[in-house]
Every structure is written in structure tokens, then in C-alpha cells.
C-alpha positions, 0 to 999 in steps of 0.5 A: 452447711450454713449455722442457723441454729448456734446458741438455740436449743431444741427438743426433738421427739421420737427421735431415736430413728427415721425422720426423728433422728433425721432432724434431731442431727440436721439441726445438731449440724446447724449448732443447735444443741439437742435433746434427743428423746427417747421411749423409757425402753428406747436407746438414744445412743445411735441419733447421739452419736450421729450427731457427734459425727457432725460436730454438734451437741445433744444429750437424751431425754427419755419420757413415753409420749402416752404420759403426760407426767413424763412429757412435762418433765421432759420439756422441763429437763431440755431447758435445765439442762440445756439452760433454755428451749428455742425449738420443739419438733414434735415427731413422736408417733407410732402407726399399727397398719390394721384394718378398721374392723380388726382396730380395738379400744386398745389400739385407738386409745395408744394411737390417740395417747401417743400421737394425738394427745401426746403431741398436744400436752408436748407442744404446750409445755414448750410453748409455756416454758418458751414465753416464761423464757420470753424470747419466742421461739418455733414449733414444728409438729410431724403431720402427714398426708394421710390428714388429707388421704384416707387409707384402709389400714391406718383408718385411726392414724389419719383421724390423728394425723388430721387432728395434728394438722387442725391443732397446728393452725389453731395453735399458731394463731394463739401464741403467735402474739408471745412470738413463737410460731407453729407449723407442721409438716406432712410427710408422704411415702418416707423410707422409715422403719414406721412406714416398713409394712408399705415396702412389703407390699408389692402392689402398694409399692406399685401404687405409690410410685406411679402416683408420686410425681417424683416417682420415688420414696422420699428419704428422712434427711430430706424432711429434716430440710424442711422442718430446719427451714420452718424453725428457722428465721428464713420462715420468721413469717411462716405459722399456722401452715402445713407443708406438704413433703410428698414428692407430689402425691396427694395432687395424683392420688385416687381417693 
């Protein structure tokens, strides 16, 4: 596997399992060395041994995506640590899978704080910590296609998802002058523990799988690609983009 990312550091969030742990190995693999974050009740001890696996070099970083304190600190802590901070993939998320009239405050507020909020207080902190390092660097965010598709049963995490999307493009074109890019990408139908609740559903399972054009779930490793490719040099011209990785479903989808 080609080293694009030897002497780097990067923090990956929510990045104890599925597309987190994907990336957070994918660019240990490329000689990255990772932070890996963890919930303060969550375990980094499987995405750090995956990465031993590899060859490479990570060690954990625990904060809860809800607080912004812990967030600071943890961005902080990647570059003492790890003596600077190249790369950001900002992954943590959580998706309840609830009707919108069964979604109270309470879910609103941990939907909004950890995927939303969380996301923006993460990405600036990284993005000031990178231009007082002053070498730039990349940002990239996980979005989703459900920024662009409603669903009946993630009405909140779409409003989330697109305000990711939207954060991204603005973002970009703001710190871009300092040289750090920020893109995002959005994944489809992934084989992750989040999206778990789809699978038992025979009838969702039917429906995607007729609309995707590649007629299949997508796996976490093969989203890892394509955020090692935006934080890499081989897209040193690409910022303030989504990518779409859905196999082709939002061109088949029935809104």
C-alpha cells in the first residue's frame, strides 16, 4: 500500500468501530500516526490493535462529542502527544432510527450536540491548532446521503447531516487561505453497527438493493478510501466538496 501519510498525524473520531475504525487503520496503514477517539464509556483497544495489525502507530484519545470542553481538550492532546496534527476526519455520530412524532427534546438535543454541534466545535479546534502549527493541513467530516434523502425514521439525523454538508463548503472557503482544506463524505447504505436497524428490515433491505446501482451495501473499508484520498496530496485542489459514496443510490432513489 502506497505511504501517503508518513511523519502526519491524524485524529479520527468516533473511531472505536465501523467507518471510524475503517479510516483510523486505513491511514495508520499509509504511516499516519492516529489518534484514535473513543466515548469516556467507550474501548479504543480493538481500532488499536487493528492498527498494530498493520504496521502502524496510534494511541487513544477519549472525549464525548456532546462536550465541548472534552472536544478542546482532545484536539489539544492529539498534538502534544503526537507533537502535531496534520489530518482531522471528523466521524463521530450517533442515529436513533425514531419516527418524528415519537423524537422528543431530548433526542433532538443528543442528535444536534454530538453529530452537529460536535462536529463544528471539533473541526475548529483543529483548524486553529493546525494554523498556529502553520503547515495547513485537511479536514474531512462524515455527511451522509441522507443530507440530500429524507427518511421517516431519521427525520433529525437528515437535519444534521445536511448541516454538515453546508458546514463543510462554508468552512472551506474560509480557512482555505491558511492551506487547510475541508471536505466531507457521504456515505449510503454502509454495513456499520449504526445503520444495523436497516438490515432487519426486509423490506428496507429490499428497497435499497433494487435502488442502489451497484446493488449492494457498501463496506466501512471502502469509505475509508475515499477520505484517505480527500486528505491526501492527490486531492491538494479538492475543498469544499461532498463526495458522494453510495454505490449509486441517490440517482435511483424515490423521494
Amino acid at each position: 500500500m502506497e505511504k501517503r501519510f508518513v511523519g502526519k498525524v491524524a485524529l479520527v473520531t468516533g473511531a472505536t468501530s465501523g467507518i471510524g475504525q475503517a479510516t483510523a487503520v486505513r491511514l495508520a496503514a499509509e504511516g499516519a500516526v492516529v489518534a484514535v477517539n473513543a466515548r469516556p464509556t467507550g474501548d479504543a483497544t480493538e481500532t488499536l490493535g487493528k492498527i498494530k495489525e498493520v504496521g502502524g502507530e496510534g494511541f487513544a484519545v477519549v472525549a464525548d462529542m456532546r462536550d465541548p470542553a472534552q472536544v478542546v481538550a482532545m484536539v489539544q492532546e492529539t498534538a502534544q502527544r503526537g507533537g502535531r496534527l496534520d489530518y482531522l476526519v471528523s466521524n463521530a455520530a450517533i442515529n436513533p432510527f425514531r419516527p418524528w412524532d415519537t423524537t422528543t427534546v431530548e433526542d433532538w438535543n443528543d442528535l444536534s450536540e454530538t453529530n452537529l454541534r460536535g462536529t463544528w466545535v471539533v473541526t475548529t479546534e483543529a483548524a486553529k491548532q493546525m494554523i498556529k502549527e502553520g503547515h495547513g493541513g485537511a479536514i474531512c467530516c462524515t455527511s451522509s446521503i441522507s443530507a440530500h434523502v429524507g427518511s421517516p425514521f431519521q427525520t433529525a439525523y437528515c437535519a444534521t447531516k445536511a448541516g454538515i454538508s453546508m458546514w463543510v463548503k462554508a468552512f472551506g472557503s474560509v480557512v482555505g487561505t491558511h492551506g487547510i482544506r475541508v471536505n466531507a463524505v457521504e456515505p449510503g447504505w454502509i454495513l456499520t453497527k449504526m445503520a444495523a436497524p436497516m438490515f432487519d428490515d426486509p423490506a428496507a433491505v429490499k428497497y435499497y438493493e433494487e435502488r442502489i446501482a451497484l446493488h449492494r451495501p457498501g463496506e466501512p473499508t471502502e469509505l475509508a478510501g475515499a477520505i484517505a484520498f480527500l486528505l491526501s496530496d492527490d486531492a491538494s485542489y479538492v475543498t469544499s466538496a461532498t463526495l458522494l459514496v453510495d454505490g449509486g443510490f441517490i440517482v435511483n432513489a424515490e423521494l
